[in-house]
C-alpha positions in Angstrom: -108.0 125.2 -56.9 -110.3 125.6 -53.5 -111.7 121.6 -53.8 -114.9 121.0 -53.2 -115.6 123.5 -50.0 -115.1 126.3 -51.8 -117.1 125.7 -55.1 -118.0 129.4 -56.9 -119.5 130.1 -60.1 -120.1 134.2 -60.3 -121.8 133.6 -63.8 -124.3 131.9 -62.7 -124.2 134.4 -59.4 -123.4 131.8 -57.2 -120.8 133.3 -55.0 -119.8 130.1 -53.5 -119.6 127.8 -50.3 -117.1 128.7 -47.9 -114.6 126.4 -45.5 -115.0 129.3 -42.4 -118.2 128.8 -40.6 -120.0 132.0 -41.0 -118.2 133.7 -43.5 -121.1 133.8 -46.2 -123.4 136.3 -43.9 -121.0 139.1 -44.3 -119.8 138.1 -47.9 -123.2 138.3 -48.7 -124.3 141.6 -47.8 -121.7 143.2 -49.3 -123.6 141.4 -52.3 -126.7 142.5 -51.6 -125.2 146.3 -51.3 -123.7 145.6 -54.3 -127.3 145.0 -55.7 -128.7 148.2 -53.8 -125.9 150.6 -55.2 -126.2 149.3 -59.1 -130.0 149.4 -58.7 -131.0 146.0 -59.6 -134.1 143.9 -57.8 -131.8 140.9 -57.3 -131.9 139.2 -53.7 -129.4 137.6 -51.9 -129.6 134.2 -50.5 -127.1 133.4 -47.5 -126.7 130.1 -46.8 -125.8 128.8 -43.2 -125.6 126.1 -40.7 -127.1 126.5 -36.7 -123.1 126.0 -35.6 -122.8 129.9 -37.6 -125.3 131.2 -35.9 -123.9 131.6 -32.3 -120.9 133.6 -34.3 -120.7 137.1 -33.7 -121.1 137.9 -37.4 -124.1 136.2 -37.1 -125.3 138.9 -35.1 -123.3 141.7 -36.9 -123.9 140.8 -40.4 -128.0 140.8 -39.6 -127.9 144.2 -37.8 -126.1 145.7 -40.7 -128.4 144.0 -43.2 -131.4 145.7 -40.9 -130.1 148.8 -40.7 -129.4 149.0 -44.3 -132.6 147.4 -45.4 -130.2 145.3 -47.9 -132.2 142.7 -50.1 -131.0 139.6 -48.5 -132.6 136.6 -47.2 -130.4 134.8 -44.4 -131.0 130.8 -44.8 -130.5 128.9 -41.4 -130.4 125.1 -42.7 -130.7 123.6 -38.6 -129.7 120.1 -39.2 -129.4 119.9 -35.0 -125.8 119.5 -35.2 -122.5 122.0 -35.6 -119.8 119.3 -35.7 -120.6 116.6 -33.4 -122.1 119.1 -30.6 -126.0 118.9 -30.4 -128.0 122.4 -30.9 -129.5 122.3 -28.2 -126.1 122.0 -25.8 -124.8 124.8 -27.2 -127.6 127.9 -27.8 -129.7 129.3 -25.8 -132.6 130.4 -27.6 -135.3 127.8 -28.5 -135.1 128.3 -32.3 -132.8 130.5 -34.4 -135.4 132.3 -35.7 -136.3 134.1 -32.7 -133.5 135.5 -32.8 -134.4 137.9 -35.5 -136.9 140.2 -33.6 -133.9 141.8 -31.9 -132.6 142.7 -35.3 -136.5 144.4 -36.8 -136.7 141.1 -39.2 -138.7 139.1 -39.5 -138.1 135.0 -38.6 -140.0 131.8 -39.4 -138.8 128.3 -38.4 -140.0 125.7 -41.5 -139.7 121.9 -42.0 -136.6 122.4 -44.5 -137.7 119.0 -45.7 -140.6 119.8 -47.0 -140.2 121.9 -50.6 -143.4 123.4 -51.0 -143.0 124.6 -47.5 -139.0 126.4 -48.1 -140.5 127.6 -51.6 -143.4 129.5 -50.1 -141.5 131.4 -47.3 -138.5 132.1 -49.5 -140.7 133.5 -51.8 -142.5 135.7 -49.1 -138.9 136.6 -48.3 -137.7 137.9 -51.4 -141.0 139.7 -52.2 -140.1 141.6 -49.0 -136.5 142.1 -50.1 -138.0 143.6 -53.7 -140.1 145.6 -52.1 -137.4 147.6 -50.4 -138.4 146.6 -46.6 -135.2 144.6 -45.8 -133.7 141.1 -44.9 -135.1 138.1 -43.2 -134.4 134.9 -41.6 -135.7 131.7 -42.3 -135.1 128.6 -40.2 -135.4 125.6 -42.3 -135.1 122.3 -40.0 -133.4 119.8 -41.8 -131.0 117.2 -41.2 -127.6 115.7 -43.0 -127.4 112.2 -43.7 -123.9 111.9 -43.4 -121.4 113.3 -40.3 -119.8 116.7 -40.7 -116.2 115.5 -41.3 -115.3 113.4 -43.8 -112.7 111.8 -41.2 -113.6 108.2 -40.7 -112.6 108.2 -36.9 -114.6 110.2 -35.4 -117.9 109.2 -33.9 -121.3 109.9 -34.9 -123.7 111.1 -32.0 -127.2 110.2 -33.7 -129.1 107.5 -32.6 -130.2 105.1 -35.4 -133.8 105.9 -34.4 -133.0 109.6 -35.3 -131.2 108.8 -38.8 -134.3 106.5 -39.6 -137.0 109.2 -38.7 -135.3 111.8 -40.8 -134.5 109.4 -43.4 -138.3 108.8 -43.6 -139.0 112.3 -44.3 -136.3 112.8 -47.4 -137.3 116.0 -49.0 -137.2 114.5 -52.8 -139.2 111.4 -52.1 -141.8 113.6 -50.8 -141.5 116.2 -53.7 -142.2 113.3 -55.5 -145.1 112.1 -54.7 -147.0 115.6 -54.3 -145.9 116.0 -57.7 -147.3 112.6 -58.9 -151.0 112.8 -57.1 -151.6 116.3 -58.0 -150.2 116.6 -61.4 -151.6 113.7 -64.2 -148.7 112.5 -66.6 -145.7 113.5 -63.7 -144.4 110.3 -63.4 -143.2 109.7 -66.3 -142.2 113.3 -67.1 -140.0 113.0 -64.0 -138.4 110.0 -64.8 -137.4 111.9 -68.2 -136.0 114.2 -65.4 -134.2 112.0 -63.4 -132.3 110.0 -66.1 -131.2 113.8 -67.5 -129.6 114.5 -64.1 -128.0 111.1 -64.1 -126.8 111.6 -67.5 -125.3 114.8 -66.7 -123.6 113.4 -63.6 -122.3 110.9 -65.2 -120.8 113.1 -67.9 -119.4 115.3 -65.5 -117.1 112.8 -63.6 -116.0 111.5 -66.8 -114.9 114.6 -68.0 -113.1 115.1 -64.5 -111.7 111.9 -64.8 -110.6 112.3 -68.2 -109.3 116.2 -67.7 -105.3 116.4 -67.5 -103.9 117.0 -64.1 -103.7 121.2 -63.2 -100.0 122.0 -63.5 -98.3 123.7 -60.6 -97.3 126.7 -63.3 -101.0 127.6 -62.7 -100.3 128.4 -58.8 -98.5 131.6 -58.7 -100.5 133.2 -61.7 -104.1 132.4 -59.9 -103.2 134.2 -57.0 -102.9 137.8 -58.3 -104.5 140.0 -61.0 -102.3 141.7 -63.6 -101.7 144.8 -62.1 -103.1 148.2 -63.7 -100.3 149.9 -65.8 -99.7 153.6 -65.3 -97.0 156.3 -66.0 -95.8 158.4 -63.1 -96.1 161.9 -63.9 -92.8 163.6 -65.1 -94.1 167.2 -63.5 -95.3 167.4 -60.3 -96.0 171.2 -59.7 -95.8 173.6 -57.0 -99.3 173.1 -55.4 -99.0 172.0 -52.1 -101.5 169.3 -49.8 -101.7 168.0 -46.3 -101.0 164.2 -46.4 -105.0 163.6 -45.4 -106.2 166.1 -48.2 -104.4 164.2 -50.7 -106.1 160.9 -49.4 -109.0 162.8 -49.6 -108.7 164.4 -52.8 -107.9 160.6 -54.6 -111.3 159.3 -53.0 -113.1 162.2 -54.2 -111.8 161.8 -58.0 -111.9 158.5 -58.1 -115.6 158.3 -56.9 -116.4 160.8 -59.1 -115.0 159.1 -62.7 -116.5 155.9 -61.7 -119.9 154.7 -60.1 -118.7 151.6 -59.0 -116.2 153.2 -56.3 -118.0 153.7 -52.8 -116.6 154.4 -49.4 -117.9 152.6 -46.2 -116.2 152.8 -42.4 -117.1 154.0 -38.9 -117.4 157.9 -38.9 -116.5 158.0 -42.7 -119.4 160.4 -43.4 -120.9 162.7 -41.0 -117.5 163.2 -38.9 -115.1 162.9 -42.1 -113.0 160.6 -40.2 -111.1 161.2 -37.0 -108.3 162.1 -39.3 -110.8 163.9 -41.5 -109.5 162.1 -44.6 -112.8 162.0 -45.8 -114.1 165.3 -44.8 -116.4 166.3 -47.4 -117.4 163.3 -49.2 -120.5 162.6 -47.8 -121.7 166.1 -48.6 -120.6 165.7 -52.6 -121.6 162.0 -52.8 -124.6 160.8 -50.5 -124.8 158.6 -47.9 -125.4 155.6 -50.6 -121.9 156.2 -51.7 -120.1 157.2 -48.2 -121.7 155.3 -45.7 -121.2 155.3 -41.8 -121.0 151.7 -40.5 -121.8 150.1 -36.9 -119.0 149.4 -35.1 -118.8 145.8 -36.9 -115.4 145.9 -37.8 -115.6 141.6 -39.1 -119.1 142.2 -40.6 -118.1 145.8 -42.6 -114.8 144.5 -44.2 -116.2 141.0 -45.2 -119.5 142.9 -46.7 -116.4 145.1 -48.9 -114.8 142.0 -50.3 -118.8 140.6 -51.1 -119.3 143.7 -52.8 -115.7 143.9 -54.8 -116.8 140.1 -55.7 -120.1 140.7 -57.1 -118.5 144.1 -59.1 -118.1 146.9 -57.0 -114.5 148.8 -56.3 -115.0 149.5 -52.2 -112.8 151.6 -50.0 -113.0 150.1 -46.3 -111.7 152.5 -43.6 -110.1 151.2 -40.6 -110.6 153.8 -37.9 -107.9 152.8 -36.2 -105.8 149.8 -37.9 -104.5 148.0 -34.6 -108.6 147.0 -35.3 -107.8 145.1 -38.4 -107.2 142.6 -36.1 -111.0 142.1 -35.9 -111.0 141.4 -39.3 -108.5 138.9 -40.3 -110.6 136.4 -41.6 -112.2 138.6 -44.1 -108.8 139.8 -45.2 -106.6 136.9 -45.3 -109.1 133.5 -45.6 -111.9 135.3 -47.8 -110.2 138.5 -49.9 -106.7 136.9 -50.6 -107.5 133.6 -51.5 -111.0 133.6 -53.0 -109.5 134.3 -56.8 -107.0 131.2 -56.4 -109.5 128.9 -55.2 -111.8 130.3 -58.1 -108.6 129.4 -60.5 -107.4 133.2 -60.8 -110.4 133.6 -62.7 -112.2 136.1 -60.9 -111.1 139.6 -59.0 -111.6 140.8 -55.6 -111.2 144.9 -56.1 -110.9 146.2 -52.5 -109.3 148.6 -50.7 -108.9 148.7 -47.0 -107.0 152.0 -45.5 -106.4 153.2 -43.0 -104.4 154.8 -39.9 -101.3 153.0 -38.1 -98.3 154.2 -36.5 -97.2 155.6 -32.8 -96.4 159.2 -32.4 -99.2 160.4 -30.9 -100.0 158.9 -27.5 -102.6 156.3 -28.6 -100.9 153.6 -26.6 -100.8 150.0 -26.8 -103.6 149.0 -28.5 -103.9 152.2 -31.2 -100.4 152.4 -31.9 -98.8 149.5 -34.0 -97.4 149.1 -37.5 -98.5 145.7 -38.6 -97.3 145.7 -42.4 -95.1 142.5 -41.9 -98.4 140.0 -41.2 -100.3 141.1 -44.5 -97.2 141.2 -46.9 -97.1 137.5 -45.4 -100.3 137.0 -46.9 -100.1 135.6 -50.7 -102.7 137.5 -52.6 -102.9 140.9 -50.6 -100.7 144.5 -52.0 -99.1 146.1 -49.4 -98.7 150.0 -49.6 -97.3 152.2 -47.6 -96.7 156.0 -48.5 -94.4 158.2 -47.2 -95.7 161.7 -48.5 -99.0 163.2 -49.9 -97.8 162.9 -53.3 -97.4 159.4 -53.0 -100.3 159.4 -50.8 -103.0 160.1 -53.7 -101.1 158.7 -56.8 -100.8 155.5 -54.9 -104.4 154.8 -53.6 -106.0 156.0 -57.0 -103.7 153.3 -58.3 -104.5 150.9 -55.4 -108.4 151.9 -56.4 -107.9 151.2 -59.7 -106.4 147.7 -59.0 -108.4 144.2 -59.1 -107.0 142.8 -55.9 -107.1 143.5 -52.5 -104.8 146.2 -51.2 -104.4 147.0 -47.8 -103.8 150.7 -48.0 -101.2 152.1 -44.8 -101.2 155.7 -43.6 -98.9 156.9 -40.9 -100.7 158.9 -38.3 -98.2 161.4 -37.8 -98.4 162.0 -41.9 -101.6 163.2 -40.8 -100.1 165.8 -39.1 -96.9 166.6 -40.5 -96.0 169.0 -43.3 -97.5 169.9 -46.6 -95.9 168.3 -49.7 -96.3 168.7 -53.7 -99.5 167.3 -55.1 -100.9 167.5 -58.7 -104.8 168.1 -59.0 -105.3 166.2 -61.9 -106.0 162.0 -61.2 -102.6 160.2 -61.2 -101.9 156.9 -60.4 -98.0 155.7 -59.2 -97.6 151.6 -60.4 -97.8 149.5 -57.8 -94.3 147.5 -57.0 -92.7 150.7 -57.9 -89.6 152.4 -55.5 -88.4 155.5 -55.4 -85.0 157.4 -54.4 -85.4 160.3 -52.1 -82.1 161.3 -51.9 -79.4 159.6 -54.2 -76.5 158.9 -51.8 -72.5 157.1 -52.4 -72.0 155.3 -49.3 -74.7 153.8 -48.2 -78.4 153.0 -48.9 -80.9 153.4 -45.8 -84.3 151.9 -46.4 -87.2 153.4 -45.3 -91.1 153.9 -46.0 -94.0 155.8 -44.0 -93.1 157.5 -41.7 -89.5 156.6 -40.9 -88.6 158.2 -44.6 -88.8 161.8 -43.4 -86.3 160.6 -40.2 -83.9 158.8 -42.6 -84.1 162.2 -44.7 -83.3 164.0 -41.9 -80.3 161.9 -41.1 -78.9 161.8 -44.1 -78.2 165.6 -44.5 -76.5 165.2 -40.4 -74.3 161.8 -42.0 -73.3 164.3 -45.4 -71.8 166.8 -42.7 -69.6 163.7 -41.4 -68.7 162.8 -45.1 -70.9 159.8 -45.4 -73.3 160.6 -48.3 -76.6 158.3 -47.7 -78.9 157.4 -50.3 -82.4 157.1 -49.0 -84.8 154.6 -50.5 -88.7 154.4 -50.4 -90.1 150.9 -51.8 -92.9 152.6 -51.8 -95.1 149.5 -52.0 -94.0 146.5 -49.7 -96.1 143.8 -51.9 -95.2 143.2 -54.4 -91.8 145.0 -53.9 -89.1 146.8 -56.7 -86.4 144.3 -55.5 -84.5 145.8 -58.7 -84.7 148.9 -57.2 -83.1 147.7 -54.1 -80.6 145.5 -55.3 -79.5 148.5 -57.7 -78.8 150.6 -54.7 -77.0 148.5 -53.1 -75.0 147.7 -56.1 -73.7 151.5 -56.3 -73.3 152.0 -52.0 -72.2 148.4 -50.8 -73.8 149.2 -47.5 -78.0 148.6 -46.5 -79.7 150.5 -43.0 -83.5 149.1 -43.2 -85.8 151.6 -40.9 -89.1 150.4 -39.8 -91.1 151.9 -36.9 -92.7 148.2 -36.7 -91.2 145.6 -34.0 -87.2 145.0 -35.1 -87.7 141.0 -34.7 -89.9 139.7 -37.6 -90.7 143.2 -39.0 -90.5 143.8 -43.2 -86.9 145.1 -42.8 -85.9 141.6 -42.1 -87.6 140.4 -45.4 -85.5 143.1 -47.1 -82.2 142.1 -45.8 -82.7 137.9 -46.9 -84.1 139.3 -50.3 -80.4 141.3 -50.4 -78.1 138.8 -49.1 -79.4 135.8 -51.1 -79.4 138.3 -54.5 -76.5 140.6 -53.8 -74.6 139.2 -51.3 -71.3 139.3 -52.6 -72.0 143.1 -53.4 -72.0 144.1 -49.4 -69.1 145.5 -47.9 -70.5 145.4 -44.4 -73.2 143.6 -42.2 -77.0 144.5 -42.9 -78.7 146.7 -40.2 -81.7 146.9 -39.3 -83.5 150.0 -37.2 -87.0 149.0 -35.5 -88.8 149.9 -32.7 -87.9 148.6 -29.1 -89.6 144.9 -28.7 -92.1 146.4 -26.1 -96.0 147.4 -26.5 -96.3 151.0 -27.6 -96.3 153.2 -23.9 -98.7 155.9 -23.8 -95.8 158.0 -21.7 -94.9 160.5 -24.5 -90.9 160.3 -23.4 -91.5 156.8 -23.2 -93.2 156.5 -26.8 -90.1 158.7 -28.4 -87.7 156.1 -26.9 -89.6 153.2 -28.4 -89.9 154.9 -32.1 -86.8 154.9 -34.0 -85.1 158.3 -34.1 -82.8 160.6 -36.3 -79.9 159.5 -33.7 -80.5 156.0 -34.1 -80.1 155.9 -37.6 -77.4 158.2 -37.8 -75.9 155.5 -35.1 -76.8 152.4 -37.1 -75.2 153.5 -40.6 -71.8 155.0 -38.8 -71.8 151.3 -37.5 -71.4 150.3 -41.0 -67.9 152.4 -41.3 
């Protein structure tokens, strides 16, 4: 379903081309991790263009590939031009290649046209990458005989005398007569070869052309992997957890029942995280399995959903997740869509969690809860727990799971109270809601941190005779809308609380969901409780007054009466 930009075929470990320019560097060290951690001697070979290399994760994904001494080679194919922009206009080193001292690698610029030239300084490559000493870069001049676009109107900035030079110097017509004048009898064993490859051309676009056309029933199932099954637990017990502990304590089980699970992020391992939800791991585990990244947010996240393509189950922290922001390609062009345009045939395994939230005088730019943009995103989960019991049994779950799930933890769960935890694994099923307080008169919404306020509330509205029921989807993609639609079945009246921004925050996706389904079941006007439509102020009065409070719920469901 990608067309032909996006052509993949992981059985024959071809990871495949990619529409964002760039996006194969970081995709493809994750791969070569992926080789490193199962302890194969296969190499990765990035493929690029000169326009990718004056992208930052050019310069990220090399560093990290350096500092790892990850079995990749990094294939520059210079063909002079980006889109229409010459090479020469637009960087400002001489050759890419140079550019690879700066990253302890070593770089050689090569007539891409000539074969026996690219064969011999790939193969010194990958002998380097076997041998355990690292990447490199090769620089392999070429040139494309057609334009970059396949749009007729726009112009072509070669000369003629440049198409015919380079036209001169066709890589296969050379290969060919090497082959010939060195080798007695190759002429006529390569035309054997040739008329094969015809053949099988030719039998290829007949079977295309004679293929029915793929039904749009096939959309909506390519997009996700069946989600694991699992049964809550019935008895939760009396031993208690921090909200971080519990994060911990899922990481820890689940690396420990299966080798494929490894944790990467900035500060994940020697610090524990600044939340210190990973205290502890690096100590049990190594620093192969828990490993401390360069601040390289694009580079570390697109190198997870390489290594979760080639068969790996990574855990990407976001130190802070207002930083995600530095990673949206990787996310929502590479890890959401790569199993449709691969014709839901193949699995991206991948969480990335996480701390976001206000509360705690991070400001503007630490501070935000951006759940709405990724359950936008066809092909992402969305969770967001609301206590350490749902903390664990929903990120072993969210490990467990073949697509990518972006993984939300409240900063001030960090710090809040203790709750119920069982130390055996568990895993909660994903999509699944659940009542925190059954209430008569009215269901309030609520998930993170805002569940604990509406809890709060609810016992203040019971003293006024209004008994609230307080709901906790839990998981905001996909989402129990049975659930929901039950509640408000029984108490006629919805409150949605989010800390995130009122207008175009998840609550408002709640409310359509309700009145196209249950309309007719309402006895009064959805609300919904969000912050104020301002940046998060680092003030702390001013940062209270912005969060949604006890009062304002309490306000927003007597509204209702």
């Amino acid at each position: 379903l990608g067309g032909s930009m996006h052509i993949a075929d992981l059985e024959l470990s071809t990871l495949g081309a990619n529409g964002v320019v760039g996006a194969s560097m970081p995709l493809g060290v994750g791969a070569a991790l992926a080789n490193r951690l199962k302890g194969t001697d296969r190499v990765v070979m990035s493929f690029f263009g000169d326009g990718a290399s004056n992208q930052g994760i050019f310069h990220e994904s090399l560093n990290l590939a350096s500092v790892w001494k990850l079995p990749i080679v990094f294939l520059c194919e210079n063909n002079h031009y980006a889109l229409n922009t010459a090479f020469h206009k637009t960087t400002a080193v001489k050759q890419i290649a140079d550019r690879a001292v700066a990253y302890s690698m070593p770089g050689v610029t090569i007539d891409g046209n000539d074969a026996l030239a690219v064969y011999q300084a790939i193969g010194e490559a990958v002998a380097r990458a076997r041998k355990g000493d690292g990447p490199s870069l090769v620089e392999a001049m070429t040139w494309r005989w057609g334009g970059h676009s396949m749009r007729a109107n726009l112009i072509d900035p070669r000369t003629q005398k440049e198409m015919e030079n380079w036209r001169a110097r066709d890589p296969l017509p050379r290969l060919k007569k090497h082959i010939v004048s060195t080798h007695k009898g190759a002429a006529a064993r390569l035309k054997t070869i040739e008329q094969a490859a015809v053949t099988e051309l030719e039998s290829a676009v007949t079977f295309a052309k004679e293929s029915a056309e793929t039904q749009a029933a096939l959309l909506e199932s390519a997009v996700y992997a069946p989600h694991t099954a699992h049964v809550e637990p019935t008895e939760r017990g009396t031993r208690e957890l921090s909200f971080a502990a519990a994060i911990g304590e899922a990481m820890r089980q689940e690396l420990e029942q299966d080798p494929s699970v490894f944790l990467m992020g900035e500060d994940v391992g020697l610090t524990g995280g600044i939340f210190k939800a990973t205290e502890g791991l690096l100590d049990q585990f190594g620093p192969e399995r828990v490993r401390d990244t360069p601040i390289s947010e694009a580079t570390f996240c697109g190198a997870g959903v390489g290594a979760a393509i080639a068969g790996m189950r990574p855990i990407v922290e976001v130190q802070i997740f207002d930083f995600v922001t530095l990673m949206m390609d990787m996310l929502v062009n590479q890890a959401a869509k790569f199993r449709f345009m691969l014709g839901g045939k193949n699995t991206v395994p991948l969480v990335v969690r996480g701390p976001q939230g206000g509360g705690v005088r991070l400001a503007a730019q630490h501070s935000q809860s951006l759940e709405a943009w990724f359950a936008h995103v066809p092909g992402l989960v969305v969770v967001a727990p609301s206590t350490p019991y749902d903390a664990k049994g929903l990120l072993i779950a969210a490990i467990r799971d073949d697509n990518p799930v972006i993984f939300l933890e409240h900063k001030m769960l960090y710090l809040g109270v203790t709750g119920v935890v069982p130390e055996a694994p568990y895993a909660i099923p994903l999509g699944k809601a659940e009542i925190k307080r059954p209430g008569r008169d009215v269901t309030i919404i609520a998930y993170q941190n805002m569940v604990a306020r509406a809890l709060s509330a609810a016992v203040e509205l019971e003293k006024d005779g209004i008994s609230a029921e307080v709901l906790d989807p839990r998981t905001l993609r996909p989402l129990d809308e049975e659930a929901i639609l039950e509640s408000v079945g029984r108490t006629h009246r919805l409150v949605i609380v989010h800390e995130a921004w009122k207008r175009g925050g998840f609550g408002a996706e709640i409310a359509a969901m309700v009145v196209e389904k249950a309309f007719d079941q309402l006895d009064a006007p959805i609300v919904r409780v969000g912050s104020l439509d301002v940046p998060m102020p680092f003030n702390d009065e001013l940062e209270r007054a912005v969060i949604p409070s006890q009062q304002r719920i309490i306000s927003a469901v007597k509204s209702l009466f």
